[in-house]
LOVEX-547244 format. One record per residue (C-alpha): residue number from 1; residue in three letters; x, y, z negated. Coordinates in steps of 0.02 Angstrom, whole numbers, plus 50000, padded with zeros to 5 digits. Example, Ala and Ser with C-alpha at 12.3 -4.5 7.8 and 13.67 -1.06 7.14 Angstrom:
BEGIN
+-----+-----+-------+-------+-------+
:   i :  aa :     X :     Y :     Z :
+-----+-----+-------+-------+-------+
:   1 : ALA : 50615 : 49775 : 49610 :
:   2 : SER : 50684 : 49947 : 49643 :
+-----+-----+-------+-------+-------+
This chain:
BEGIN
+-----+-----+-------+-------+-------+
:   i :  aa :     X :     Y :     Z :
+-----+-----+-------+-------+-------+
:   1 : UNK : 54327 : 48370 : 54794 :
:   2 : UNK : 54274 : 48448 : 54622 :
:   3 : UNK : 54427 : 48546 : 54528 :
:   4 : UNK : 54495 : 48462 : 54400 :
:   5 : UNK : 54439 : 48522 : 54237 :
:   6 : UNK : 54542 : 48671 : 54144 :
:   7 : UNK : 54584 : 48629 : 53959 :
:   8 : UNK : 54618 : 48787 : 53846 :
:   9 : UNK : 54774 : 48748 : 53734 :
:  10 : UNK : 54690 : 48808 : 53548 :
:  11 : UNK : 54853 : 48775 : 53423 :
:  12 : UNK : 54749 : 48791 : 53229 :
:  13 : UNK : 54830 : 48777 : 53085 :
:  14 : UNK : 54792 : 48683 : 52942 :
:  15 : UNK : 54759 : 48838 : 52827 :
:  16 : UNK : 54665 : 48929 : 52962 :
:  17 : UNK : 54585 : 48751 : 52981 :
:  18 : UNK : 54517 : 48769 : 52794 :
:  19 : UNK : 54468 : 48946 : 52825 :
:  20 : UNK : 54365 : 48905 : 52984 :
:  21 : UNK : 54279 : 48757 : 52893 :
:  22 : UNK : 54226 : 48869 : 52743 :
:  23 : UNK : 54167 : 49020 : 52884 :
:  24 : UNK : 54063 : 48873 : 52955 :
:  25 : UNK : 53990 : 48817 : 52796 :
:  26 : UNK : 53957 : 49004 : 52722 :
:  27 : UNK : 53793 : 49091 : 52694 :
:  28 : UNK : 53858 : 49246 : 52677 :
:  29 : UNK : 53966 : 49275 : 52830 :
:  30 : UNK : 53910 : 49379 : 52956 :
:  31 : UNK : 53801 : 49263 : 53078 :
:  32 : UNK : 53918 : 49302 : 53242 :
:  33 : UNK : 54084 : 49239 : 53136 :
:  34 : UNK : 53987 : 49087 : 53075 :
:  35 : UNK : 53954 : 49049 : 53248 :
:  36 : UNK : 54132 : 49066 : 53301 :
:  37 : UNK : 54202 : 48966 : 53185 :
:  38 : UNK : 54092 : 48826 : 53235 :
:  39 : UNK : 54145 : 48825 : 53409 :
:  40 : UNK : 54328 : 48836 : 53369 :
:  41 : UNK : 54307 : 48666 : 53263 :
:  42 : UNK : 54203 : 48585 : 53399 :
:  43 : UNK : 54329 : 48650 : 53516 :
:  44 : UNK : 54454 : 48581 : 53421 :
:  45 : UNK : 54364 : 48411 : 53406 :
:  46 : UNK : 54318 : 48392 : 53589 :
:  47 : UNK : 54413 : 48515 : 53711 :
:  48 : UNK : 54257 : 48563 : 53840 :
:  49 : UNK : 54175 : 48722 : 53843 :
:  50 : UNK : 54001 : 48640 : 53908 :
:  51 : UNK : 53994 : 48508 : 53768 :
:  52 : UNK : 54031 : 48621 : 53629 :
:  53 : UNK : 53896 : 48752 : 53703 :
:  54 : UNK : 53759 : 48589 : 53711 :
:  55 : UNK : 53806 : 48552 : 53528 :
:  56 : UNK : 53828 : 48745 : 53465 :
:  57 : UNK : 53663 : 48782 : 53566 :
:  58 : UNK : 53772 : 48910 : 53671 :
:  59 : UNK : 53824 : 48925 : 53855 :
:  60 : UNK : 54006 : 48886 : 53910 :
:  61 : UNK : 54024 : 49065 : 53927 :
:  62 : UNK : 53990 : 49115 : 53777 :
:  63 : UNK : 54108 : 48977 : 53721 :
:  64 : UNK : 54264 : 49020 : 53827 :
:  65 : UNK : 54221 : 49218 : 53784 :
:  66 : UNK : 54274 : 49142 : 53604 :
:  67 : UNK : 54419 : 49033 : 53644 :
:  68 : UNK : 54516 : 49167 : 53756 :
:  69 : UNK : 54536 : 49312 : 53610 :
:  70 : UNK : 54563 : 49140 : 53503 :
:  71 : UNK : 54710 : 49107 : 53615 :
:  72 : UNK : 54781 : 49298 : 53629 :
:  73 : UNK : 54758 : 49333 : 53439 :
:  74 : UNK : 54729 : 49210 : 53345 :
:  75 : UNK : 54596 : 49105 : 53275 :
:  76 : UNK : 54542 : 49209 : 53134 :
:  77 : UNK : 54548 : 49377 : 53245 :
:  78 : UNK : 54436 : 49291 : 53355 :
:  79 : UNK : 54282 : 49284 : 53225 :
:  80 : UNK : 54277 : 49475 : 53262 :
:  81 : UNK : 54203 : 49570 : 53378 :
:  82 : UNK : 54357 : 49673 : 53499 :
:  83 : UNK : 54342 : 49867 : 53500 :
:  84 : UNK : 54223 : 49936 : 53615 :
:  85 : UNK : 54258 : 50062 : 53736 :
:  86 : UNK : 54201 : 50218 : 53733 :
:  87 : UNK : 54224 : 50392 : 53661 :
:  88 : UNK : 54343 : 50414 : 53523 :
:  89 : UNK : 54302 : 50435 : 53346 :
:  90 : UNK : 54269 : 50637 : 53281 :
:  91 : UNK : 54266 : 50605 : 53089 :
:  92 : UNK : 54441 : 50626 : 53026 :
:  93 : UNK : 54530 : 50562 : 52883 :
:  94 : UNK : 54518 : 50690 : 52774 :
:  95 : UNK : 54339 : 50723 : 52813 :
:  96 : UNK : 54294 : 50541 : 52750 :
:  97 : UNK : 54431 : 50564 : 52587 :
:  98 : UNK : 54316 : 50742 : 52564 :
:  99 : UNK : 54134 : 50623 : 52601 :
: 100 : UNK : 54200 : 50494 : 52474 :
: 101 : UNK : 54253 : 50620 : 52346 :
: 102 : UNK : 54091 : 50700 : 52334 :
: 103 : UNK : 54011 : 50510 : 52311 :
: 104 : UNK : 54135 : 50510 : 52168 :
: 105 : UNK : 54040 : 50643 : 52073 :
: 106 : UNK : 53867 : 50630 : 52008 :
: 107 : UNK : 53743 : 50738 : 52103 :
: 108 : UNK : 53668 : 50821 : 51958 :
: 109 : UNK : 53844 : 50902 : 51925 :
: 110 : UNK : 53818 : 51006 : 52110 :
: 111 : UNK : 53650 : 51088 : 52058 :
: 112 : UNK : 53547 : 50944 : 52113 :
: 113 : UNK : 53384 : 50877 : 51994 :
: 114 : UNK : 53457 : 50685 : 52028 :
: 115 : UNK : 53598 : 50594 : 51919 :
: 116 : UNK : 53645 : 50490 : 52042 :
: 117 : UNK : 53658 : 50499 : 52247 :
: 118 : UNK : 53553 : 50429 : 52362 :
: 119 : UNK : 53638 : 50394 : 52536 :
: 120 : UNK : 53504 : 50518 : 52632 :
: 121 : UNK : 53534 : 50662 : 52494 :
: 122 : UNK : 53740 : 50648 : 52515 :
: 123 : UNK : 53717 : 50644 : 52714 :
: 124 : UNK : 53629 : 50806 : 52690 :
: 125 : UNK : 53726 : 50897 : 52566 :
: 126 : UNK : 53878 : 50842 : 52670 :
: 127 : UNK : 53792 : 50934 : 52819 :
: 128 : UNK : 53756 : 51076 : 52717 :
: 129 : UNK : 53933 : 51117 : 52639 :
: 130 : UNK : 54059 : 51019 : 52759 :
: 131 : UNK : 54100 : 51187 : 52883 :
: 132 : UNK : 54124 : 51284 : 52738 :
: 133 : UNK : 54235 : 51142 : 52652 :
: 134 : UNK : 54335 : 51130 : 52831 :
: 135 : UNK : 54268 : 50992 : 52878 :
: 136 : UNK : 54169 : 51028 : 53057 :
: 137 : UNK : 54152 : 50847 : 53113 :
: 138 : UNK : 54023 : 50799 : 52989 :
: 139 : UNK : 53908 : 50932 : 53008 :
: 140 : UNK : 53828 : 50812 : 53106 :
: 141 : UNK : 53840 : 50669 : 53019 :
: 142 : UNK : 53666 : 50573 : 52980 :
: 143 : UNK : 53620 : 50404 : 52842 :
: 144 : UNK : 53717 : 50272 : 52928 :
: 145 : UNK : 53880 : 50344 : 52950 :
: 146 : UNK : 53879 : 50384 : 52770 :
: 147 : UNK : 53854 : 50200 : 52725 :
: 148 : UNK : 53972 : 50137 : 52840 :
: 149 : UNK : 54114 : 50259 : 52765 :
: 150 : UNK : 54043 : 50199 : 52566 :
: 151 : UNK : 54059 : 50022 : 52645 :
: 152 : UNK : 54212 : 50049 : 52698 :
: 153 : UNK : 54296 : 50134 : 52561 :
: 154 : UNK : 54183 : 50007 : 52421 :
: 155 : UNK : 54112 : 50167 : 52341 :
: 156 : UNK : 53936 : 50120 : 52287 :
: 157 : UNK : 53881 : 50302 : 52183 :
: 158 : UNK : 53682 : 50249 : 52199 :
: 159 : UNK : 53730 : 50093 : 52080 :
: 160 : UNK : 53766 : 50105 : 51883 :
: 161 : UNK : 53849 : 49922 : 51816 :
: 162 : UNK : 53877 : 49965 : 51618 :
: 163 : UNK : 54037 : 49943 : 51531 :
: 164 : UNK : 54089 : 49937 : 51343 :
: 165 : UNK : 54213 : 50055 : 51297 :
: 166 : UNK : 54324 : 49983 : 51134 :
: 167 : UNK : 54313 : 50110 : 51004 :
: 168 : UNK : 54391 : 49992 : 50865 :
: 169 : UNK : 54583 : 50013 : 50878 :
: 170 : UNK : 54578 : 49853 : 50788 :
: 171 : UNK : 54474 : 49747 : 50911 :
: 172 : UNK : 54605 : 49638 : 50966 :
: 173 : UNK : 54644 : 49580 : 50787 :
: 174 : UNK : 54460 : 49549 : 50739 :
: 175 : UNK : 54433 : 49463 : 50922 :
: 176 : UNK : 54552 : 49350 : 50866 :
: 177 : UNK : 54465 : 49305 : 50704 :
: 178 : UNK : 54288 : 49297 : 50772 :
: 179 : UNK : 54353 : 49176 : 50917 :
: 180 : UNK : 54436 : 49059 : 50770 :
: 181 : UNK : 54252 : 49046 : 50666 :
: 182 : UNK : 54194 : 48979 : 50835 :
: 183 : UNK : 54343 : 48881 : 50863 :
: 184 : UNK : 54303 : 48818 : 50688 :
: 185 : UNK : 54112 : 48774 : 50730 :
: 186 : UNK : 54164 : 48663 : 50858 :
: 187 : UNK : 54304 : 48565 : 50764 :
: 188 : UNK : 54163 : 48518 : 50623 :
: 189 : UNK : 54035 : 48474 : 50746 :
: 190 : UNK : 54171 : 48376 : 50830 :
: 191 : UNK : 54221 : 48282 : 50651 :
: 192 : UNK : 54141 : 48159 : 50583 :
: 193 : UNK : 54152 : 48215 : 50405 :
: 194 : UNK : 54099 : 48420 : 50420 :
: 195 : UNK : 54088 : 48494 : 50259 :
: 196 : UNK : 53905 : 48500 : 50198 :
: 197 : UNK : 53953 : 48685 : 50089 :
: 198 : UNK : 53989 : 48787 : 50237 :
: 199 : UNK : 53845 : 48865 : 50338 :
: 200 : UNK : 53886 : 48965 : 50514 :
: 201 : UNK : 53732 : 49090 : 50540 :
: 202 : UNK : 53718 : 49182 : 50719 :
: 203 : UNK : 53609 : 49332 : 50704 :
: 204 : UNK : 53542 : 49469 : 50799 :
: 205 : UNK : 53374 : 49553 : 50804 :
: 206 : UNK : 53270 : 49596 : 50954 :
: 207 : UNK : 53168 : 49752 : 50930 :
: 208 : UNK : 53039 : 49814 : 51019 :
: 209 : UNK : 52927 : 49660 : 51067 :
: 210 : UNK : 52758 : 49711 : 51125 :
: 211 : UNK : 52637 : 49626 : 51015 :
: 212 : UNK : 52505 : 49583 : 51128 :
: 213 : UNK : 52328 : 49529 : 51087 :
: 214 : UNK : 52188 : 49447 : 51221 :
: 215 : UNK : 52039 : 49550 : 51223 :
: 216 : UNK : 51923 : 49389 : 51290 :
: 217 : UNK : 51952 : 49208 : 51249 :
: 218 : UNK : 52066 : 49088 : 51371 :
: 219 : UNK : 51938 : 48967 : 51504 :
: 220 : UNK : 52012 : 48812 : 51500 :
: 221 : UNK : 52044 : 48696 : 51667 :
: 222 : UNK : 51881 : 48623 : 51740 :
: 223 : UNK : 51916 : 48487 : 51885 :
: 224 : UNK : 51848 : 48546 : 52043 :
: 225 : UNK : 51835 : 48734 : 51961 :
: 226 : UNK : 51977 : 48796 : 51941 :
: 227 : UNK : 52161 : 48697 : 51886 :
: 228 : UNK : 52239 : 48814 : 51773 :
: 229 : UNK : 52182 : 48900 : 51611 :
: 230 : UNK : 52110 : 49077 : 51640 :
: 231 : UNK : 52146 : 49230 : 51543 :
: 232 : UNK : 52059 : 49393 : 51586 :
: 233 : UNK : 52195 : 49533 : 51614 :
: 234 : UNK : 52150 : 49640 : 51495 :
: 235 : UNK : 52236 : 49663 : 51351 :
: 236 : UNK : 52243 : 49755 : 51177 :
: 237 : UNK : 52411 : 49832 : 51114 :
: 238 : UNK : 52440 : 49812 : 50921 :
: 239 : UNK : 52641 : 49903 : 50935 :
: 240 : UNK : 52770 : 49855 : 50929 :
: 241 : UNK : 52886 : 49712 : 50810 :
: 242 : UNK : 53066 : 49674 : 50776 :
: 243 : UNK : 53125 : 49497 : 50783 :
: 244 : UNK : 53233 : 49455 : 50655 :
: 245 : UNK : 53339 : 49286 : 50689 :
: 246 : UNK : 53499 : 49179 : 50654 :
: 247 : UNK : 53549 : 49014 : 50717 :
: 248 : UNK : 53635 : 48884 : 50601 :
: 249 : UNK : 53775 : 48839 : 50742 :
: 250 : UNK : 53813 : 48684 : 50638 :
: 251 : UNK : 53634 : 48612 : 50613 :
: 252 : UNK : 53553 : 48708 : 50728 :
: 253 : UNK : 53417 : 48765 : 50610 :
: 254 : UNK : 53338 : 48910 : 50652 :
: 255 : UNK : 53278 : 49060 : 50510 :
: 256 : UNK : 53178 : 49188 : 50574 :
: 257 : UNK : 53087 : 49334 : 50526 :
: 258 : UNK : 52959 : 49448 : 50608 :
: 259 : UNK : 52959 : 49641 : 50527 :
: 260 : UNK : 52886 : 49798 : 50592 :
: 261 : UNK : 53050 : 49878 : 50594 :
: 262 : UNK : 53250 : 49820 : 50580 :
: 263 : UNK : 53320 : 49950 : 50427 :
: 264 : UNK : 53407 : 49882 : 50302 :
: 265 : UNK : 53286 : 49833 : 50193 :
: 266 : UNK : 53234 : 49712 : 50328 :
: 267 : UNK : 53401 : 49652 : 50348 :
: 268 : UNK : 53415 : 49614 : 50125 :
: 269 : UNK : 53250 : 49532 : 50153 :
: 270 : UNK : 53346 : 49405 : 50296 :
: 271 : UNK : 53491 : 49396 : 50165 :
: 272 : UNK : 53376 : 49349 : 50018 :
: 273 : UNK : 53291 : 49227 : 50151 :
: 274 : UNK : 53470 : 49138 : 50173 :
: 275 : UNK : 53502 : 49143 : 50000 :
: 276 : UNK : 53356 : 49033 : 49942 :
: 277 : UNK : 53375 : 48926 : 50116 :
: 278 : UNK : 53541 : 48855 : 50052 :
: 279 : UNK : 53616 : 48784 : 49902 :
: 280 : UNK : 53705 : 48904 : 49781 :
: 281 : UNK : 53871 : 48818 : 49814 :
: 282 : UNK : 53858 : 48825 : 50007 :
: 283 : UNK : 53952 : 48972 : 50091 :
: 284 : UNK : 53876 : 49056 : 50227 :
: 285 : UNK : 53966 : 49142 : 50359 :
: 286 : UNK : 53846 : 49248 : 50460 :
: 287 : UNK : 53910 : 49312 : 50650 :
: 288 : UNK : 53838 : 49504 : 50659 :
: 289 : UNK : 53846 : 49644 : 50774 :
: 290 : UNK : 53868 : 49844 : 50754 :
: 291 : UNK : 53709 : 49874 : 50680 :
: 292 : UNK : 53719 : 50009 : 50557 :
: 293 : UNK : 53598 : 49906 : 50446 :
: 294 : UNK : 53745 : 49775 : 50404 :
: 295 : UNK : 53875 : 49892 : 50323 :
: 296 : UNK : 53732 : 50016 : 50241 :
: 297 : UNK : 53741 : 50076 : 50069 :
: 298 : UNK : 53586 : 49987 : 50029 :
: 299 : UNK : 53649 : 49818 : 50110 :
: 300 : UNK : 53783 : 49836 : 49995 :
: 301 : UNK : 53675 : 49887 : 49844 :
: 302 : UNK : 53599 : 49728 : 49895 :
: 303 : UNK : 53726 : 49634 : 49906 :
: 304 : UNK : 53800 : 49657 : 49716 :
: 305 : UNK : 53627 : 49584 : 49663 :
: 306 : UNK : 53622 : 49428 : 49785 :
: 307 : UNK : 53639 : 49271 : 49672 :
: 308 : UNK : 53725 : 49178 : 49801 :
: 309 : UNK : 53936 : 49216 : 49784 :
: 310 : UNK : 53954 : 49156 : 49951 :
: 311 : UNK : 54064 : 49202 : 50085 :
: 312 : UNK : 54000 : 49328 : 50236 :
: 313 : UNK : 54162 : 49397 : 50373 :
: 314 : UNK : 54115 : 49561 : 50439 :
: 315 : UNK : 54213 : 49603 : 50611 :
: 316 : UNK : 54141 : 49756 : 50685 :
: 317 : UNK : 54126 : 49696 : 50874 :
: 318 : UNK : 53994 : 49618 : 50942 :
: 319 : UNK : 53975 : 49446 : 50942 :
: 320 : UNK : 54045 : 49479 : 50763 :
: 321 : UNK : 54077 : 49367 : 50602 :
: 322 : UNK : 54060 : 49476 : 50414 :
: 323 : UNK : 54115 : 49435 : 50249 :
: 324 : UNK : 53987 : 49459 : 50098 :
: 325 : UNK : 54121 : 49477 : 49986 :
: 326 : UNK : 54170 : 49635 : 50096 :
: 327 : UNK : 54020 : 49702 : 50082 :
: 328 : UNK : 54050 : 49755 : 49880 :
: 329 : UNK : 54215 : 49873 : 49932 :
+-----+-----+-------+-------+-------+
């Protein structure tokens, strides 16, 4: 007579429920954990360790290695692998505080020719320097252990993510302003009736295009030849051109300018280009960044002989919004 079959009482909550079903669904987990939260919720759907193992694609080994750390620990501590066995680990605490404060300095600072670390280089300086720093246990140490104590600690010194430092003790003031000509934009475009004499202009320029000319003319498709057009991959290189542009955020109108530079004298020419664009009773409102070109002496000069009195805010932040009228102080 066959024993009767052994259920394994699995208690889940309903927030480690949620947590398992997200584990299950991820595509970032580690692959193991995914697994093991899928067998928990079959597990918890239908209570045999061969049926979940046909549906996982598992044996009913593999599913009641899962279950019993499930049942000692806990659900969640179960989508982790147990400590092994085995010898003890040599790198102390204050070895790995010493590792992570040298990945807290830039390489080029301790004599080396690169800015930045490289896992392989601070495994080797760490070889190099740890006796005399007190440190025996890593004079061993090699690449991987290196990462795993970076990983561990979230120290990442071979990656540079950029920042901007606020060097305006007035930033939160003009923040404030430049967020209420936006706020502004979208009440008109939301009313019915937006004035016609007020013109919002975004502008930036993009310098440095590559201006790029073909050096053979372009094939063009021939059926059962070849689909696409062809271009030969040569090239000629005519320099280099600044593009010049601001958006109307009401109309959406577009006013553009190509120049071989972006001085001021560029940016009067866009000015003078806004000034005959719009009527002489329309004021314009033109969103700017820190460009030196905006606040020049010869923007200003400019500015005094502009025939159009109309309104410009100047906020030194980028995105920014600039007065005209400042301009002339």
């Amino acid at each position: 007579m066959a024993a009767p079959r052994r259920v394994i009482e699995l208690a889940i909550g309903a927030d480690e429920l949620s947590r398992l079903e997200a584990i299950a669904r991820s595509r970032t987990e580690a692959a193991s954990r995914v697994e093991r939260a899928r067998i928990l919720l079959a597990y918890r759907s239908e209570p045999s360790s061969t049926a979940v193992g046909a549906v996982i694609g598992v044996t009913h080994h593999t599913v009641q290695r899962c279950l019993r750390p499930a049942v000692r620990l806990g659900v969640m501590a179960a989508l982790d692998d147990s400590p092994r066995p085995g010898k003890p680990p040599q790198i102390t605490d204050a070895a790995k505080a010493w590792l992570v404060s040298l990945a807290c300095q830039k390489a080029k600072d301790l004599g080396y020719p690169h800015e930045l670390w490289t896992t392989r280089l601070l495994a080797r300086h760490a070889r190099t320097h740890a006796a005399a720093a007190g440190h025996a246990c890593l004079t061993r140490v090699v690449q991987g252990t290196v990462c795993k104590i970076l990983a561990a600690h979230e120290i990442k010194p071979h990656k540079v993510r950029y920042y901007l430092e606020r060097r305006d003790e007035a930033f939160e003031t003009k923040m404030a302003e430049v967020l209420c000509v936006y706020r502004e934009v979208a009440v008109m475009k939301e009313s019915e009736s937006a004035p016609a004499e007020v013109a919002i202009i975004s502008y930036d320029e993009k310098p440095g295009i590559q201006a790029i000319g073909n050096t053979a003319p372009d094939l063009p498709p021939q059926p059962g030849t070849h689909a696409t057009f062809a271009r030969d991959h040569e090239y000629k290189r005519h320099g280099t051109l600044s593009l010049l542009a601001g958006i109307d955020l009401l109309t959406g109108r577009v006013h553009a300018r190509i120049e071989d530079r972006h001085r001021s004298r560029e940016f009067v020419a866009f000015l003078q280009q806004l000034d005959v664009a719009y009527p002489a009773d329309t004021a314009i409102r033109l969103i700017l960044d820190n460009h030196s070109a905006h606040i020049s002496k010869e923007t200003k000069a400019a500015r005094r002989n502009l025939a159009f009195g109309k309104s410009m805010l100047r906020l030194p932040l980028p995105p920014n919004v600039v007065d005209l009228d400042c301009l002339t102080d």
